[in-house]
C-alpha positions, -999 to 999 in steps of 0.1 A, spaced: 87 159 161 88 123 149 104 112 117 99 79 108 130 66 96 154 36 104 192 39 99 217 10 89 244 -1 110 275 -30 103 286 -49 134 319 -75 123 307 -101 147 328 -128 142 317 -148 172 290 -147 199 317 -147 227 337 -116 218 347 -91 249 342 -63 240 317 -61 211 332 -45 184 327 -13 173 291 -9 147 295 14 118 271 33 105 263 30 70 263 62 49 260 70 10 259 111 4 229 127 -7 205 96 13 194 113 43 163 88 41 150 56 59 173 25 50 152 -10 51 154 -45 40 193 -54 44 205 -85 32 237 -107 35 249 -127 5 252 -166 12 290 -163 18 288 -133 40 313 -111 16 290 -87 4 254 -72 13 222 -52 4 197 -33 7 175 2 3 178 36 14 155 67 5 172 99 -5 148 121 18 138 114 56 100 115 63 92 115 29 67 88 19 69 97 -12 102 93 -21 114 58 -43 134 30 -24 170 31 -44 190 -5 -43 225 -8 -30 248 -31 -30 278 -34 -4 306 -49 -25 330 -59 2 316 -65 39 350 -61 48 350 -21 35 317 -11 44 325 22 21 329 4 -12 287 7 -18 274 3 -55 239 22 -65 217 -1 -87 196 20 -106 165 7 -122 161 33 -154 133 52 -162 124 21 -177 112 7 -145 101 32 -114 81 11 -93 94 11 -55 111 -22 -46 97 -39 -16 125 -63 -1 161 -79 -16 172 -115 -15 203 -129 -26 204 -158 -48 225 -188 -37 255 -178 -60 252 -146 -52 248 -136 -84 216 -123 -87 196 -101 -64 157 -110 -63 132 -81 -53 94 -76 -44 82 -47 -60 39 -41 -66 31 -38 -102 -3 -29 -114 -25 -46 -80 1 -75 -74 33 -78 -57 58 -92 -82 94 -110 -77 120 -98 -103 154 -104 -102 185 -79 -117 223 -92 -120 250 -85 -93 282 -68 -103 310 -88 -96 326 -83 -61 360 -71 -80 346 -44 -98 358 -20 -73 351 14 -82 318 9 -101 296 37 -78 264 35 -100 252 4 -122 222 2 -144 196 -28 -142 168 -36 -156 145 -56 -137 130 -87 -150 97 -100 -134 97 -135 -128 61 -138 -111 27 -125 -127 1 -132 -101 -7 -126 -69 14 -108 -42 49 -122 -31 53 -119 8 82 -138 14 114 -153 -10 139 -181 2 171 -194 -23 174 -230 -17 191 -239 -47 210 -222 -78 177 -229 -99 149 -229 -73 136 -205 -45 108 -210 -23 84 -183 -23 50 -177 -1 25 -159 -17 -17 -151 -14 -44 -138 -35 -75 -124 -28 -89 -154 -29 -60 -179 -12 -47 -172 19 -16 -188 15 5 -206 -14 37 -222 -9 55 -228 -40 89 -240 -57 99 -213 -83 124 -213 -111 137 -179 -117 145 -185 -153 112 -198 -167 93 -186 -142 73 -222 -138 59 -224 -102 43 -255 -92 25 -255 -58 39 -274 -27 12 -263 -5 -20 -242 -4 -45 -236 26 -74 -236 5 -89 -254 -28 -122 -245 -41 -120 -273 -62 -130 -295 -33 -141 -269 -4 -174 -253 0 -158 -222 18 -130 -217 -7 -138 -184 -27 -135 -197 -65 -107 -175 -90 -138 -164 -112 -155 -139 -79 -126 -117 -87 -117 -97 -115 -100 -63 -131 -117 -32 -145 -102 -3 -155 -115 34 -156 -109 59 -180 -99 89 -158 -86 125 -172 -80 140 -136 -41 144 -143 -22 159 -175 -33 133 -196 -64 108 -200 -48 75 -177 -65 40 -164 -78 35 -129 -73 1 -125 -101 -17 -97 -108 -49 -85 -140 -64 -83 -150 -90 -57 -180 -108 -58 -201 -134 -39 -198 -171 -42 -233 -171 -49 -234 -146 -79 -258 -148 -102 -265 -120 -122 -288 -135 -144 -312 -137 -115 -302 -105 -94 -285 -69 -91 -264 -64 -61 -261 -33 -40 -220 -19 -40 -197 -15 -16 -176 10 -30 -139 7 -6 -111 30 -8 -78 23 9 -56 41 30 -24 56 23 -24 78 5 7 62 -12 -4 26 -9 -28 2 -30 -50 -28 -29 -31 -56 -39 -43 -92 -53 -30 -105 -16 -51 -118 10 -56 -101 40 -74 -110 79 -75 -70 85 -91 -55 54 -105 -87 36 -132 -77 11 -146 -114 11 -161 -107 46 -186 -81 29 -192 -99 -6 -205 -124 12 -233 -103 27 -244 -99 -7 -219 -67 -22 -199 -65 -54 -170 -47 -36 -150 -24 -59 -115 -16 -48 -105 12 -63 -66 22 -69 -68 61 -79 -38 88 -78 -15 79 -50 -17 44 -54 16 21 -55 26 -1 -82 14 20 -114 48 45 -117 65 73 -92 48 96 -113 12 84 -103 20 89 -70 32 116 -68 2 130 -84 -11 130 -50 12 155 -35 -8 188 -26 -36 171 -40 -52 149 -16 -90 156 -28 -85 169 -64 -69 146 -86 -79 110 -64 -113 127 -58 -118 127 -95 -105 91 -100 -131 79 -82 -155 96 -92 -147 78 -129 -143 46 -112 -181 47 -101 -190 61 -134 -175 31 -151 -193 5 -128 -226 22 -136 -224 20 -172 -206 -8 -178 -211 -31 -151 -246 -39 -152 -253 -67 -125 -248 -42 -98 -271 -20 -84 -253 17 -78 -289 25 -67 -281 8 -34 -242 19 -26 -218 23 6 -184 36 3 -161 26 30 -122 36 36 -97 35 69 -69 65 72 -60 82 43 -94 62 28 -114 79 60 -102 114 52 -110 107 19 -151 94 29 -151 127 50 -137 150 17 -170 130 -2 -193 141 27 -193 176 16 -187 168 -22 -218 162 -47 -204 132 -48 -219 120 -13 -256 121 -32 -246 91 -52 -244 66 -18 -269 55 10 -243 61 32 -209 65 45 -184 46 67 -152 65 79 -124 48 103 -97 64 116 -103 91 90 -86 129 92 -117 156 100 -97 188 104 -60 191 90 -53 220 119 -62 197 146 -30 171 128 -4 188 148 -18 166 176 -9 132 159 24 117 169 33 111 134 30 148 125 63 149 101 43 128 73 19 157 64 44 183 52 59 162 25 22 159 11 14 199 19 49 216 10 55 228 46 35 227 74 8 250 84 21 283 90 43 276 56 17 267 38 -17 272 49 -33 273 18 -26 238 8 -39 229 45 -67 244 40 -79 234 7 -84 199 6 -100 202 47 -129 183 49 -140 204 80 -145 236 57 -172 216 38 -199 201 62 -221 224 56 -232 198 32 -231 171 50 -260 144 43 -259 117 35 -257 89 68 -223 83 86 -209 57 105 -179 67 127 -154 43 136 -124 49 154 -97 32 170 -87 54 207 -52 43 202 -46 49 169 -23 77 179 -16 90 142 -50 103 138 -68 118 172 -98 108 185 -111 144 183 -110 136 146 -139 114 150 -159 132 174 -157 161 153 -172 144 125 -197 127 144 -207 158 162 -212 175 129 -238 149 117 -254 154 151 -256 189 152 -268 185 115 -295 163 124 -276 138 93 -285 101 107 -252 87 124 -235 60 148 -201 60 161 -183 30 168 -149 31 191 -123 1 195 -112 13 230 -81 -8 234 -68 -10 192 -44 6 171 -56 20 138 -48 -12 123 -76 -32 144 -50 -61 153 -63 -70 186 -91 -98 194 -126 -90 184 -113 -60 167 -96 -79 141 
């Protein structure tokens, strides 16, 4: 069985000419079995960071912050906890040039935000837990990538859905950011998308143990004009299920491609989702077509009643992976009536038929066991169990070497429409990945 997990090592490289290498040490803190990511080295090399899960294979568990106080004793680790104050999952770490403040990536409500927390001081020795507070220093947008180049500046990339790329000089205290550089300006281009074609919403939804928002974005075409015009909706849901769509730009999954065919494309962030608290996603857990279902359901509501300049007459709803399972659960749901038709890549069919996927170890954490432990909660949320109302159209799409979620997944489904007589296509990337990175299918 695979479990996806990476584990941190310390090599004391001193040059690249030592015979032998020395010896690596592996880094480890009791009770953190999980995956250990984004390590960082402070300027001067004395001390380190980075984050470790407590639980291995668990996607839902929250990245925790360490910090490595002495490079020199690779035991002396300090855990940096964030409060209840702050539970959103940090992304990534970087060190500021003094080494006295740690930076971090973290999403927050659709956008990937840099914050920053202070850094004990490298002689407090036997501090084992500190308490921080982070403080966001960005407010739009999604951060990819942060670079110190100065005690009062760092260099930070970031996108939007409607910029590709932004290269800009930040100061961490006030939080100003002029631009250095931007690929596009739709002050002056006539392909640029312009900031007003996107926008928030948010749902009222009562699908948990209290009325919450569903927050949404809303994309629209350059050329929108509602005053002349009601647009058909492309209703997308993303994978995961613990992810989000994010105010970031993106050449996989890039909702501009379909707004301008003439769609208001509504991207939906239900139960599961990143960047809105632990708890919200782990309202998921055990619940992969109850509680999300639901949200959804709400989100649609909302556009119909409140947004009127699009058409939910005329609607499509799309997802890839954990959005694909979640276009087959709507095939058999009520639900399904409300759209012309359905598109499903790489999307789970039959949760039985999992035990074939070479990622196998991430459905237990989501079910409580696997299937002989727990075959109810397998069972439940199967979208297989439900074709027998399946009809509304279907278009198949899967990827033969997306190796997480087997091709009998999508011939399955497809066969069921068939055998139905529900109108159907399937469309196979023979050569790609699930993440259609490759050529044409990109």
């Amino acid at each position: 069985m695979n479990v996806a997990m990476h584990e941190l090592y310390h090599i004391p490289v001193q040059t690249y000419t030592e015979n032998p290498v020395p010896p690596c040490h592996k880094i480890s803190i009791p009770n953190y079995d999980g995956t250990a990511s984004s390590p960082k080295f402070s300027p001067d090399g004395k001390s380190a960071a980075f984050l470790r899960t407590k639980e291995p294979s668990n996607n839902f568990d929250q990245p925790r912050i360490f910090l490595m106080r002495d490079t020199n004793n690779v035991d002396a680790i300090t855990e940096i906890t964030t409060s209840d104050f702050w539970d959103l999952q940090p992304q990534s770490l970087t060190f500021s040039s003094d080494a006295k403040t740690l930076y971090l990536t973290a999403e927050d409500y659709g956008r990937r935000k840099l914050f920053k927390i202070p850094v004990r001081s490298a002689s407090d020795k036997e501090v084992v837990i500190c308490t921080a507070v982070p403080t966001p220093i960005t407010s739009w947008g999604s951060v990819s990538s942060v670079h110190a180049i100065s005690f009062t500046l760092l260099l930070v990339t970031l996108s939007s859905l409607i910029e590709s790329s932004i290269f800009a000089a930040v100061d961490p205290d006030s939080g100003t950011m002029p631009e250095i550089s931007r690929h596009t300006d739709y002050s002056t281009s006539h392909f640029a998308q312009h900031p007003s074609q996107v926008s928030d919403i948010k749902s009222p939804s009562d699908a948990g143990a209290g009325p919450y928002d569903v927050q949404a974005f809303v994309v629209k075409p350059s050329s929108f004009s509602p005053a002349k015009k009601k647009y058909p909706l492309l209703f997308w849901i993303h994978g995961g299920p613990m992810a989000s769509f994010l105010d970031e730009w993106s050449t996989r999954w890039n909702p501009a491609v379909f707004a301008e065919q003439g769609y208001v494309v509504v991207l939906p962030n239900p139960t599961g989702s990143t960047g809105f608290g632990q708890e919200f996603v782990d309202g998921v857990k055990c619940d992969w077509g109850g509680r999300p279902y639901r949200d959804l359901v709400a989100c649609f509501e909302y556009v119909k009643t409140s947004l009127d300049y699009v058409d939910t007459d005329r609607a499509v709803a799309m997802g890839g992976s954990y959005g694909g399972y979640m276009v087959n659960w709507i095939a058999g749901q009520a639900f399904s009536h409300r759209f012309r038709a359905l598109i499903s890549h790489d999307g789970i069919f039959d949760f039985a038929s999992m035990l074939a996927s070479d990622e196998m170890s991430c459905l237990p954490p989501n079910f409580n066991g696997f299937l002989w432990e727990n075959p109810g909660e397998w069972k439940k949320w199967d979208p297989s169990r439900h074709t027998a109302s399946w009809n509304t159209p279907l278009l198949v799409i899967h990827s033969e070497k997306d190796y997480r979620c087997p091709i009998t997944e999508w011939l399955a489904a497809f066969g069921v429409c068939q055998a139905r007589g529900v109108e159907s296509k399937f469309l196979s990337f023979a050569d790609e990945p699930g993440t259609l990175g490759f050529g044409e299918g990109e």
